[in-house]
MILUM-869116 format. One record per residue (C-alpha): residue in three letters; z negated, y negated, x. Coordinates in steps of 0.5 Angstrom, whole numbers, plus 500, padded with zeros to 3 digits. Layout:
# residues N
ALAZYX...
# end
This chain:
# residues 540
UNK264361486UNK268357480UNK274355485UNK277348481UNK283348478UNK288342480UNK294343475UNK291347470UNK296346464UNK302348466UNK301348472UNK304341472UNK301335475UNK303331470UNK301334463UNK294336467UNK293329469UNK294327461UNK289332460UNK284330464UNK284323462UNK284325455UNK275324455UNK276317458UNK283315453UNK277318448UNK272312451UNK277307451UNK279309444UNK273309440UNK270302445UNK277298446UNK280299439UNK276303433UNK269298435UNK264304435UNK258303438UNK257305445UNK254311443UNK258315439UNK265313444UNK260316449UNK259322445UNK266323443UNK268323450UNK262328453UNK265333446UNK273332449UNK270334456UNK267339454UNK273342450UNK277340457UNK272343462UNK272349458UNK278351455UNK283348460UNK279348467UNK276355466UNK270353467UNK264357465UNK261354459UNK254354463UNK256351469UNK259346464UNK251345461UNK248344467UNK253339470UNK253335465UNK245336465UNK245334472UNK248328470UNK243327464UNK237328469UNK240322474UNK241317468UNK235317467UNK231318474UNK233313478UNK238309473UNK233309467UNK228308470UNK230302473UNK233299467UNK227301463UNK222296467UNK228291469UNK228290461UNK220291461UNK219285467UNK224280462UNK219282456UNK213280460UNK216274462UNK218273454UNK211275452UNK208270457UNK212264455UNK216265463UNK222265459UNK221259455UNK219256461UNK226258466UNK230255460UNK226249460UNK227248467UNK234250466UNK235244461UNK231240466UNK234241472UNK241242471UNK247237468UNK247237461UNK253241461UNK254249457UNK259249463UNK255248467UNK249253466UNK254258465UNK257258473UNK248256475UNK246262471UNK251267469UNK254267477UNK249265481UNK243267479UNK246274476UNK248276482UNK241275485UNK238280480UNK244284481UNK242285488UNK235287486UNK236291480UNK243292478UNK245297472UNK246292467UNK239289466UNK242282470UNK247282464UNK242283459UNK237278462UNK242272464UNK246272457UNK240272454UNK238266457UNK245263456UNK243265449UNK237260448UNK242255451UNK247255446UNK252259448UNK253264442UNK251272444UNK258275444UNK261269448UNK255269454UNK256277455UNK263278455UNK262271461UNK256275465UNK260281464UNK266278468UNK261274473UNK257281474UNK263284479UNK262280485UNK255283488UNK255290486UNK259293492UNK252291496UNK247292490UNK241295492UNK240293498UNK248296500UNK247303498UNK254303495UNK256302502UNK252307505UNK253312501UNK261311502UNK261312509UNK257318509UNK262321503UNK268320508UNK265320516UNK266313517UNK262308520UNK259304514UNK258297518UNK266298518UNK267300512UNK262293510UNK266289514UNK273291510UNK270290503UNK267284506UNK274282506UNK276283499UNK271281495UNK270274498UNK277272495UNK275276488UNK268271489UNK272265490UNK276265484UNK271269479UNK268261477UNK274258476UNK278265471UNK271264467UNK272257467UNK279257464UNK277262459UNK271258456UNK272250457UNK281251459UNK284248465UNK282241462UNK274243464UNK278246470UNK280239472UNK273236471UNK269241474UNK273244480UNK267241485UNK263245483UNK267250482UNK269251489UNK262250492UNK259255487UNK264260489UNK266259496UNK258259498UNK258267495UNK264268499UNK262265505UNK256268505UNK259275503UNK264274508UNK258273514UNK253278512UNK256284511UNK261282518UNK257280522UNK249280520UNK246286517UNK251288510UNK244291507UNK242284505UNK249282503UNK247281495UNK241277497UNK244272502UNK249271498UNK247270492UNK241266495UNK247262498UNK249261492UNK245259488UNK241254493UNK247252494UNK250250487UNK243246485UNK244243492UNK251241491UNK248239483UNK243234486UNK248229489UNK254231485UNK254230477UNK260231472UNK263227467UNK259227461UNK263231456UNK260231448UNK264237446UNK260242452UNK253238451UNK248242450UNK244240443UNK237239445UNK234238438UNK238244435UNK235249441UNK227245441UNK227247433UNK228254435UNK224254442UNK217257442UNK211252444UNK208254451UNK204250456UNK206253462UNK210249466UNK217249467UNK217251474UNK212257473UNK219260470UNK221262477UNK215267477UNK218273475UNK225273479UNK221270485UNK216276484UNK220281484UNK225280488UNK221280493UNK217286492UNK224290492UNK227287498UNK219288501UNK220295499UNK226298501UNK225294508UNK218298509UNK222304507UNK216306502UNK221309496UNK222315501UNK215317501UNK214323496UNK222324496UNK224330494UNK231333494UNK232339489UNK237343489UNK241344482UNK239351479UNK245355477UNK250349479UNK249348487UNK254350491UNK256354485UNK264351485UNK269350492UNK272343491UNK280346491UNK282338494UNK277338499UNK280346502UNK275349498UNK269346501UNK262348496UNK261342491UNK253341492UNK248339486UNK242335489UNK237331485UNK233326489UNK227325486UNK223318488UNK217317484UNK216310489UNK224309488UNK226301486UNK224303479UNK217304481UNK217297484UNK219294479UNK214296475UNK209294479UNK212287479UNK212287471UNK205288472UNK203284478UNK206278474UNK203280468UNK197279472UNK198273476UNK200270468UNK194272465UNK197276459UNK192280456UNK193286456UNK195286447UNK202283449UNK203288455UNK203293450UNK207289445UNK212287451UNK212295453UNK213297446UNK219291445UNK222295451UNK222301449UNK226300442UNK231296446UNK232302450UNK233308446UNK239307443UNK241305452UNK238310455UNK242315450UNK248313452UNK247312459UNK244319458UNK252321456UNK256318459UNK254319466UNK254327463UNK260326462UNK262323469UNK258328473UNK262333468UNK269330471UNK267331478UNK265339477UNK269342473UNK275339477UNK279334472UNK276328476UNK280331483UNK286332478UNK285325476UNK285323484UNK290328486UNK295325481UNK294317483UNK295320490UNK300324489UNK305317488UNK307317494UNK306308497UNK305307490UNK299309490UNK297303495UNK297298488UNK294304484UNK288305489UNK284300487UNK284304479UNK281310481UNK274307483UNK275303477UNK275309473UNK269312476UNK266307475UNK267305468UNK265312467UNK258312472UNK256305471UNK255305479UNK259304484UNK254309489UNK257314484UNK265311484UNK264311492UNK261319492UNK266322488UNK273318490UNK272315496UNK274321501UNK280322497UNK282315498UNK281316506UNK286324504UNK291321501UNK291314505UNK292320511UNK297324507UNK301317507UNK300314514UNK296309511UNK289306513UNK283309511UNK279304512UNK282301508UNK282305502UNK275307502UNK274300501UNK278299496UNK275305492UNK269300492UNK271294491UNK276297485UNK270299483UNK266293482UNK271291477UNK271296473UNK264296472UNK264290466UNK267296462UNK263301463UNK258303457UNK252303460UNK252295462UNK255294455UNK249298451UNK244295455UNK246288455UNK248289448UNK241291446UNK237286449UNK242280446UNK242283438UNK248286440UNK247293438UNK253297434UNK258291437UNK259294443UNK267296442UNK268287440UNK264286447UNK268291450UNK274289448UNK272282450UNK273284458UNK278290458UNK284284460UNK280281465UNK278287468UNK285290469UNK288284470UNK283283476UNK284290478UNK291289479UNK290283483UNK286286487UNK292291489UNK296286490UNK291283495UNK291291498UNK297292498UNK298285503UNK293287507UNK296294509UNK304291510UNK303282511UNK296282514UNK294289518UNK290285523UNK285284518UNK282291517UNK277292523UNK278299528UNK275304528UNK277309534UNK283312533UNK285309527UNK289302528
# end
């Protein structure tokens, strides 16, 4: 059994910490500064892993292989697989005129305002996607519908990018949440209650940061109303469901709340006409594609599916035929040094009828319900295929690469050393599950690799684990708007492909100015405000 390494250069913390980020300093180098394609910083950082994994952590080069094929194995089923039917749904709805039909329902229903349709449809209607299928189709799908109102495609995706935190502590019906209490031995519905009580405060604010970024502190002034409603009815809701309803449902309360609550407010509240933010009708009905479907009938993709998936993982109908195969050559073949030499095991969980399944059937069953021959199915089917080759590769890698940090032992080094700060560690928290995720593009997989090290290291400093495990997840959520794979997917919807590093470097700031707020906010709910951490047996 391979042991990993903890101090492996040198036998120093310090220099083995510089080694083990060095694949994610290769990411955010060839992504944030050089402007590469998503792709090649991905393929640069997996080569810099392997280099690491083997020369410096002594990791068998099979071992390696098949960690990083384990990986590979993953982003494709289920993560691609979910992806790949999301984007084909968004083609059938295109092909069907569904899309054209929503951006006049938009154009209809809502104030003629581009600040106005940014909150309605990159806050809250992206967070009802988000809830339904996540992995960056809610960026690709929202950003493309800012783009056929006027927004320029570089600016709306940065925007969705910032907006797409929010809900993704609770995606896929709380998985993220359920798996973070199986990783650490804590009750889940505790571990819901402490995220519910920090992401709200992130929710609240998100519209209004956005809104200084795109209109300045002068549409803040103009707008603020909505703003508030926008944003404090996803908290609320945030807020609700995950402490005192079912945290499972948490993303599509929240963001049905949102939304109903944002067109409700819009109908008794207008803002001041604003020339320089109207939106040129005449421009975009020269660009518009002809359709006689009417405009209500927009709403039939996203209401399709979204009841199919909260349908089907409420019946349980993606555990049937599952199948949990043991990784050959890989399960249980490394002890994790950090966790008393425990056996690090390789499971793929195969589910033919998992989320991306019933995705699928939505597309199809919209397809049917609209009446698209069957020609333009597999013209949108052939549309979704050149959209994702270059995404699934670099979801392919970078997840590879993340599942090669976590085996090999230079993703517990990177932890160790955060933990190793002594009461610092409580404003670096939050960065370890922004890391994971920036990386894995999940906060399932952020909270499966780092969140029983919170709860060590929280221990270790007689801090409250509670605390931090969720702090590993709400960290994470903000590091999801620099991870390559929401990145490439969304850039290869929006005829962004090759411009990943500008879309990248466009959130970098945001993401870490709003990580660091997050740690503030942690940092005064250990020391100001303990009481706002629920309590679970012994711990206080």
């Amino acid at each position: 059994m391979f042991a990993q390494l903890l101090t492996p250069v040198g036998n120093s913390l310090g220099l083995s910490f510089l080694a083990a980020a060095s694949p994610v300093a290769m990411v955010l180098l060839l992504l944030g500064v050089l402007r590469r394609p998503a792709w090649q910083a991905a393929l640069a950082g997996l080569a810099t892993g392997l280099a690491a994994a083997v020369f410096l952590w002594r990791m068998p080069p099979a071992l390696a292989i098949n960690a990083v094929a384990n990986g590979a194995v993953f982003a494709l089923w289920p993560v691609m697989w979910i992806v790949v039917n999301a984007l084909l749904l968004y083609n059938v709805a295109v092909k069907s005129g569904r899309f054209e039909a929503f951006r006049v329902w938009v154009l209809n229903h809502l104030p003629n305002d581009r600040r106005i349709v940014l909150v309605v449809i990159g806050f809250c209607f992206g967070a009802l996607l988000e809830g339904v299928s996540g992995f960056g189709t809610p960026v690709a799908i929202t950003s493309s519908l800012l783009i056929l109102v006027g927004f320029p495609p570089l600016e709306a995706i940065v925007f969705v990018l910032i907006f797409n935190t929010a809900p993704v502590a609770f995606g896929a019906l709380g998985v993220p949440v359920t798996v973070l209490g199986a990783v650490t031995g804590l009750p889940a519905t505790a571990l819901a209650q402490m995220v519910g009580r920090q992401l709200p405060f992130i929710a609240l604010i998100l519209p209004f940061y956005v809104m200084a970024l795109y209109g300045g502190w002068r549409s803040i002034r103009a707008l603020w109303p909505v703003l508030l409603v926008a944003g404090a009815s996803f908290a609320t809701s945030q807020f609700v469901s995950s402490n005192y309803l079912d945290y499972a449902l948490t993303d599509v309360l929240s963001a049905l709340g949102s939304l109903g609550g944002t067109l409700a407010f819009l109908a008794v509240w207008k803002p001041k006409a604003s020339p320089e933010f109207a939106i040129d009708r005449e421009a975009l009905n020269e660009r518009a594609v002809e359709t006689y479907v009417r405009p209500w009938q927009g709403w039939l993709p996203w209401l399709i599916v979204s009841a199919v998936v909260i349908a089907w993982t409420h019946m349980g109908i993606a555990k049937i035929g599952e199948q949990a195969i043991s990784w050959p050559g890989l399960h249980k073949a490394i002890s994790i040094t950090l966790y008393n030499a425990k056996p690090y095991p390789a499971i793929w969980t195969f589910q033919p009828l998992g989320t991306g399944t019933a995705i699928l059937l939505s597309a199809i069953g919209t397809g049917l319900i609209v009446k698209l021959s069957i020609k333009d199915f597999i013209g949108a089917v052939r549309q979704t295929a050149v959209q994702s080759f270059i995404p699934i590769v670099t979801v392919m890698t970078i997840i590879g690469l993340a599942y090669l940090m976590n085996y090999s032992g230079m993703a517990y080094t990177l932890g160790y050393g955060v933990a190793s700060t002594g009461k610092l560690f409580v404003l670096l928290s939050p960065f370890l599950g922004w890391v994971a995720v920036m990386l894995s593009g999940s906060d399932t997989s952020g909270n499966a690799l780092f969140g029983n090290l919170q709860v060590v290291a929280a221990r270790q400093l007689d801090l409250n684990p509670v605390l931090f495990a969720a702090t590993n997840s709400s960290g994470g959520v903000l590091g999801k708007m620099i991870s390559p794979q929401n990145i490439a997917t969304g850039a290869a919807v929006t005829n962004l492909r090759g411009q990943e590093g500008a879309i990248f470097a466009g959130t970098f700031v945001h993401s870490i100015a709003l990580t660091f707020l997050l740690g503030l906010l942690v940092v005064a709910q250990q020391y100001l405000i303990p009481w706002i951490i629920p309590v679970v047996g012994a711990i206080k």
